[in-house]
N, C-alpha and C positions, 0 to 999 in steps of 0.2 A: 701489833696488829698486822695481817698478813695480808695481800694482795688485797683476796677477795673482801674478804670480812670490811678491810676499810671503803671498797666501792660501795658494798652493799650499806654501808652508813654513811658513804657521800650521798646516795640516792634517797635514804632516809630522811636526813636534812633537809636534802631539797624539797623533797615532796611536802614536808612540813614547814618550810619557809613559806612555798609559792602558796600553800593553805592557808597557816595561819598569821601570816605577817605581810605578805605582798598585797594582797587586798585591801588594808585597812590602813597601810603605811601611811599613805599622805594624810588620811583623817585623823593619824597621830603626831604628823607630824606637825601639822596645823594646832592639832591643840597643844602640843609641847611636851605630850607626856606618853607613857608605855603602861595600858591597863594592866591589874594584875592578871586580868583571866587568860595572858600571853604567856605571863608566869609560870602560871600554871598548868597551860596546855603544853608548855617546853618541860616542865618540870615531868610531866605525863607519859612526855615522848621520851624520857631519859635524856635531854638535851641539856642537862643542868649539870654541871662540872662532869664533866665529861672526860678532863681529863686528871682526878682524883680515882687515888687508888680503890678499886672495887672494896675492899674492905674498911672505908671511911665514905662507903656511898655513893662514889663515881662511875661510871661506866671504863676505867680503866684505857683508856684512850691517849693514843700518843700525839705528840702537840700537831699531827700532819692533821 
């Protein structure tokens, strides 16, 4: 993955951390558990094995 291509998916992440996990963190963390609709709003975002070869599904992404 080249310079840019990986800022522009550090900033991807982020925006969909501070979305859909920073808000609701301690209300999970308190209950002790990770709903699945996290699941599958990261699953959405392409955030889910991420680093699996595109052609087994992954977004092809190197371990940075």
């Amino acid at each position: 993955m080249d310079e840019q291509t990986h800022a522009l998916f550090h900033t991807m992440i982020t925006r969909c951390l501070a979305q859909e996990v920073a808000p609701f963190y301690p209300q999970w963390e308190d209950a002790g558990e990770i709903p699945r609709s996290l699941w599958k709003a990261l699953g959405a975002a392409g955030l889910l094995g991420i680093d699996l070869e595109e052609a087994y599904g992954g977004s092809g992404a190197d371990i940075r």
